[in-house]
C-alpha positions as CSV (number, residue, x, y, z in Angstrom):
1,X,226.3,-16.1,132.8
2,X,227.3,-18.1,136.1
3,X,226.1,-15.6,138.7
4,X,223.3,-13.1,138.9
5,X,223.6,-9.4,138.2
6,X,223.6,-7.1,141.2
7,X,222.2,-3.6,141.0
8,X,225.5,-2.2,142.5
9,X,227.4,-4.3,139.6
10,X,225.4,-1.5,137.0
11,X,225.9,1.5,138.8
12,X,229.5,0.8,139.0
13,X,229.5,0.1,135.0
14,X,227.4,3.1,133.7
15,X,229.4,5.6,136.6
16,X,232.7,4.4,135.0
17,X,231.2,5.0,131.5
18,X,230.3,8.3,132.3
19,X,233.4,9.0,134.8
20,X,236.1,7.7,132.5
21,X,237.6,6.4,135.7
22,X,237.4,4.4,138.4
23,X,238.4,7.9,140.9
24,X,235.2,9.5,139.2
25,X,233.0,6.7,139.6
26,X,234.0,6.2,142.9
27,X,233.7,9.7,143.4
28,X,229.7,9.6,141.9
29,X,229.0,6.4,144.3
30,X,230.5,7.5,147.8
31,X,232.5,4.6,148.0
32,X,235.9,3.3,147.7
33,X,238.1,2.7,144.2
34,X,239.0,-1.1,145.2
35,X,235.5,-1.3,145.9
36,X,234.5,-0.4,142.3
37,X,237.2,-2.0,141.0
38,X,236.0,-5.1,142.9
39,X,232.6,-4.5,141.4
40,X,233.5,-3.7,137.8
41,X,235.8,-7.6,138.4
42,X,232.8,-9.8,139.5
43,X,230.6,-8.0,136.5
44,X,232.8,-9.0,134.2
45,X,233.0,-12.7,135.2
46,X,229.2,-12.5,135.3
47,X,229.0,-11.4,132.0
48,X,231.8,-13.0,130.4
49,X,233.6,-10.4,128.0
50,X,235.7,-7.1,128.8
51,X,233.8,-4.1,129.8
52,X,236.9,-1.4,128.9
53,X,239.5,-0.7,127.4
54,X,242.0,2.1,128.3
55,X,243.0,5.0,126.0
56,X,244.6,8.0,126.6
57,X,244.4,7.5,130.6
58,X,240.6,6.9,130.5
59,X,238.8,4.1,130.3
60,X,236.6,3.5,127.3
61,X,233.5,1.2,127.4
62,X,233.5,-1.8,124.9
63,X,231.6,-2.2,121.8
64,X,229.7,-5.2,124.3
65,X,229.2,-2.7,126.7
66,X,227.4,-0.2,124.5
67,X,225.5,-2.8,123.3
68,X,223.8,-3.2,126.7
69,X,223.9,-0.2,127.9
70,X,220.5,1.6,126.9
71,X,219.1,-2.2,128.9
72,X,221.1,-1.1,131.5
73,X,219.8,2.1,131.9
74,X,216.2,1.3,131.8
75,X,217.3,-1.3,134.5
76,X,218.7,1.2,137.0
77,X,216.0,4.3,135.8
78,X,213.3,1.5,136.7
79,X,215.0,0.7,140.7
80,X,215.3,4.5,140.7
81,X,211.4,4.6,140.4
82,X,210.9,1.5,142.6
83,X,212.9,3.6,145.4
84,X,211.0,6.3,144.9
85,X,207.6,4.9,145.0
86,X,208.5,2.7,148.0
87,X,209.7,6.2,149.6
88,X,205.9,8.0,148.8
89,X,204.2,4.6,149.8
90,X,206.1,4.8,153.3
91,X,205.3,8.7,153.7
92,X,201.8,7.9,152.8
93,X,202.1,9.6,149.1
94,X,201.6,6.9,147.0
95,X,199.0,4.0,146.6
96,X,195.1,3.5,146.0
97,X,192.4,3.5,148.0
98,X,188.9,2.4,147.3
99,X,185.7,3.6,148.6
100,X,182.5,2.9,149.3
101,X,179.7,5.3,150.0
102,X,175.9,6.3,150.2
103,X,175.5,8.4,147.6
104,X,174.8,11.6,149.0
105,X,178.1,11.5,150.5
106,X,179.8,11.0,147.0
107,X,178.6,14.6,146.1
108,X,178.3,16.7,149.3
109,X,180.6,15.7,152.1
110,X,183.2,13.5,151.2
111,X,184.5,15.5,148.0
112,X,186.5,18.0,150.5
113,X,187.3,15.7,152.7
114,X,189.3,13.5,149.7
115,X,190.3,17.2,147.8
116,X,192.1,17.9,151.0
117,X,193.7,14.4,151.7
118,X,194.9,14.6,147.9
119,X,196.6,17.7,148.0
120,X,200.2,16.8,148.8
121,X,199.6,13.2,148.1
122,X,200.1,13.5,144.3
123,X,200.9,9.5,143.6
124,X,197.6,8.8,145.6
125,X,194.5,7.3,143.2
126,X,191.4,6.4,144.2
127,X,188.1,4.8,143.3
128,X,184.7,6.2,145.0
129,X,181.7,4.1,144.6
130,X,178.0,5.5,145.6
131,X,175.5,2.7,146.5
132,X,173.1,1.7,149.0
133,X,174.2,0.7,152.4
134,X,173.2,-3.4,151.8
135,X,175.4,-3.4,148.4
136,X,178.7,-1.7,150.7
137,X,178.0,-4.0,153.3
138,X,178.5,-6.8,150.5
139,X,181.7,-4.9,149.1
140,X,182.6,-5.8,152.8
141,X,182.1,-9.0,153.1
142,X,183.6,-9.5,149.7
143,X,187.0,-7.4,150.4
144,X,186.5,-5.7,146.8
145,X,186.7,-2.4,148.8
146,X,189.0,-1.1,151.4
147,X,186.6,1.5,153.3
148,X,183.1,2.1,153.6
149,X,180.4,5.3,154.6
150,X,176.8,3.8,155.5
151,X,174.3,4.1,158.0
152,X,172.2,1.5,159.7
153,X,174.8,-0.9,160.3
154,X,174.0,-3.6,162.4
155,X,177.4,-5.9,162.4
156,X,178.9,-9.1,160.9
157,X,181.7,-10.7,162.0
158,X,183.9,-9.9,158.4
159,X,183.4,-6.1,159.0
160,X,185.1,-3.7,161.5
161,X,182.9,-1.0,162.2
162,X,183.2,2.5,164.3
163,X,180.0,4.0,164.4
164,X,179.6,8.6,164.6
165,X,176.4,9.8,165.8
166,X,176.1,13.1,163.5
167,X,174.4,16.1,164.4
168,X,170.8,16.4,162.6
169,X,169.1,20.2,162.0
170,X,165.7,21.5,160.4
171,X,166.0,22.6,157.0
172,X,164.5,24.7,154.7
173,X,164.3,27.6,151.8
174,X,166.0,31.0,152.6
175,X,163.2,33.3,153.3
176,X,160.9,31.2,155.0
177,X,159.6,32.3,158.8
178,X,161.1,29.4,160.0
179,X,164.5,31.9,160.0
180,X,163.5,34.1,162.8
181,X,163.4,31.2,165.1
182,X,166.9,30.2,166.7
183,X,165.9,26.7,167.6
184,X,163.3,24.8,165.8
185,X,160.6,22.4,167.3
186,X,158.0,19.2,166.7
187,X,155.6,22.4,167.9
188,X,157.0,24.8,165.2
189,X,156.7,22.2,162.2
190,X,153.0,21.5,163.2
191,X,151.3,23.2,160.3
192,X,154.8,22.3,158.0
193,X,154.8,19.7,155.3
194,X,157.2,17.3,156.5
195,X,160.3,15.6,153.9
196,X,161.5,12.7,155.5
197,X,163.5,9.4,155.2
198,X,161.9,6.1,153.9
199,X,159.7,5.1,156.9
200,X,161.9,1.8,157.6
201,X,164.7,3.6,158.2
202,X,166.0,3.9,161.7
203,X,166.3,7.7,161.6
204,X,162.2,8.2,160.3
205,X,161.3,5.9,163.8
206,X,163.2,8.3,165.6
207,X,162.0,11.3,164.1
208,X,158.7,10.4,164.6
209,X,158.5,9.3,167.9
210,X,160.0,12.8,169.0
211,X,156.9,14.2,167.3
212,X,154.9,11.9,169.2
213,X,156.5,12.7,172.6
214,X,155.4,16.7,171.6
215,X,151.7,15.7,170.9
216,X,152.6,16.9,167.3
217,X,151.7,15.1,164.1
218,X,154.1,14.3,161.6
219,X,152.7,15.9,158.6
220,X,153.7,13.7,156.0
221,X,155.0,15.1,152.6
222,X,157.4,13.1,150.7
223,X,159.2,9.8,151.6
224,X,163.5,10.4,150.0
225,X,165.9,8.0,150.3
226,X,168.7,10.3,150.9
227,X,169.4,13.1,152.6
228,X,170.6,15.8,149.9
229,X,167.5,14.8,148.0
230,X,165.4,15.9,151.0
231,X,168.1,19.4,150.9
232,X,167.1,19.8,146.9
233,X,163.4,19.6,147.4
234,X,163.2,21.9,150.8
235,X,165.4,24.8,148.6
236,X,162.4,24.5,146.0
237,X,160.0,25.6,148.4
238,X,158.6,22.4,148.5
239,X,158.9,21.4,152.1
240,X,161.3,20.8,155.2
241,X,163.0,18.3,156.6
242,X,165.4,16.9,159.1
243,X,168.7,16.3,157.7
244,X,172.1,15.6,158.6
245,X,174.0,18.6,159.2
246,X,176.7,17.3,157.0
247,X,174.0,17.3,154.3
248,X,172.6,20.6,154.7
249,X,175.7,22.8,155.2
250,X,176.7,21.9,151.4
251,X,173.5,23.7,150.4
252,X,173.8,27.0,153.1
253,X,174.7,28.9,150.0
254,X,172.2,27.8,147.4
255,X,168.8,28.6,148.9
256,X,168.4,26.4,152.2
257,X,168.7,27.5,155.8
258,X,168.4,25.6,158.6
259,X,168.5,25.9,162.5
260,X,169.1,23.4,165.5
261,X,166.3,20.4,165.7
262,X,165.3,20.1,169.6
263,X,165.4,17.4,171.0
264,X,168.0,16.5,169.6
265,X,168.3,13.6,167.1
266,X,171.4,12.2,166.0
267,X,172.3,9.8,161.9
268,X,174.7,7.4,163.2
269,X,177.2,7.1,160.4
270,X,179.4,3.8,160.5
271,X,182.8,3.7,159.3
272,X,183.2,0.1,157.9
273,X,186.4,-2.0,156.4
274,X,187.2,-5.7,156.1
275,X,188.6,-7.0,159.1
276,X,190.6,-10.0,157.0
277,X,192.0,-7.4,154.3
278,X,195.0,-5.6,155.7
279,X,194.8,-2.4,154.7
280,X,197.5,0.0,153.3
281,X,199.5,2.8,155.7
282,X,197.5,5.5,153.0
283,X,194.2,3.6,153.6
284,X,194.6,4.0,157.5
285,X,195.7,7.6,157.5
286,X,192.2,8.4,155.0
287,X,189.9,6.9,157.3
288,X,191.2,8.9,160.5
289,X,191.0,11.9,158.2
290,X,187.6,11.3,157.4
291,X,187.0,10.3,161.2
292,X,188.4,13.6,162.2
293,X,186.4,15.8,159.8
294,X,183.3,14.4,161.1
295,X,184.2,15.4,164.8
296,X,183.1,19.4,164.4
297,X,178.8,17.5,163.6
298,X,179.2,15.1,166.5
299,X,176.2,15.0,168.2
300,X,175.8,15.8,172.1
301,X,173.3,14.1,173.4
302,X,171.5,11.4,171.9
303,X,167.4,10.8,171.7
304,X,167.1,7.1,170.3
């Protein structure tokens, strides 16, 4: 074989095998009959035996030809699916996105968020991965994932950030007399046993110096590392808590109310990628998405 196979080469061979002719093929490809014939020429010096014979007017692949055509055909069926992938990847449709995320997130937030982004995007996979926010910071670092949900992120020069400062609320089980309030208060939760965040974290500090600043003690319950494990133990009548509203909205309709927290307190979420791993058109268009459904818990003002 002297020169290399081009994919317009097959298309002219298997049209003329299914045409009969060179007008049909030409026909089937939108171009001209010396162009074909022109194609069907150089194919045939490629390959180095006859590709038809003519009976009857039409032209009649060779016993060669029939040989390779079923090779042929999974050649051209595979560009076909090359084409089309490379279309879906282009409109966004097509390609994998990994994910890393505190694990509250994997089960109350993020699962719409993804559920919508996958809706028309069937050639989309993806991989979510729950763990705590020093592990995705290392999935960072490392490039092993291409976008990250944590909290408490305090920078490093492989990772770009964005940080959210999401709206926190009081919550607890449906029935309590915390319901006739329309605001709650440090001065309301005096007498309440409180569920809070490990006392390292950035949000407990914060939490507890706007009980301070009300002459209130912080009535210590239980110490959760997550959020929606604070939401599971206030709709057992266990205590209440400050949560993120992101958080407590998943359970609105399983037991737990909530209202407002004054002053208000914000969780600073941080969107996090590798800066040195470029990533994909799909990967960009999931992280605004996610960016974008976390704009209706933004909150106003800020008490750090």
């Amino acid at each position: 074989m002297s020169q290399i196979l081009r994919i317009r080469q097959l298309e002219a061979l298997m049209a003329v095998t299914t045409s009969g002719s060179v007008t049909g093929a030409a026909a089937e490809l939108g171009v001209s009959q010396p162009a074909v014939s022109r194609l069907l020429s150089d194919l045939e010096k490629s390959l180095g035996f006859q590709l038809f014979d003519r009976s009857k007017g039409r032209l009649v692949p060779t016993q060669e030809v029939r040989y390779l055509q079923p090779s042929v055909e999974r050649v051209l069926e595979l560009m076909k699916q090359i084409s089309d992938v490379s279309q879906d990847i282009t409109q966004r449709k097509a390609g994998h996105i990994r994910v890393a995320c505190l694990p509250g997130f994997a089960t109350s937030h993020l699962p719409n968020v993804v559920a919508e982004f996958l809706e028309d995007r069937p050639g989309v996979t993806m991989t979510i991965e729950p763990d705590r926010p020093e592990r995705i910071l290392e999935w960072m670092i490392g490039e092993q994932y291409d976008f990250g949900i944590t909290d408490s992120f305090n920078g490093h020069p492989a990772v770009e950030s964005r940080n959210i400062d999401v709206r926190t609320v009081c919550v607890f089980p449906t029935g309590h007399e915390l319901e006739n309030l329309c605001e709650i208060t440090p001065h309301d939760l005096a007498n309440a046993k409180i569920i809070h965040t490990r006392r390292d974290s950035d949000f407990f500090g914060r939490l507890s110096k706007a009980f301070q600043n009300a002459n209130v003690k912080l009535n210590s319950h239980i110490e959760v590392r997550q959020f929606t494990a604070a939401c599971e133990l206030a709709v057992k009548g266990v205590g209440v808590s400050v949560v993120s509203e992101l958080d407590a909205i998943q359970y609105a309709a399983r037991g737990l109310s909530y209202r407002p927290f004054k002053p208000i307190l914000s969780h600073t979420l941080s969107l996090v990628r590798p800066i040195l791993k470029q990533p994909s058109l799909v990967t960009l268009e999931f992280i605004e998405q996610f960016r974008e459904s976390l704009v209706p818990f933004k909150a106003e003002e800020i008490i750090r």
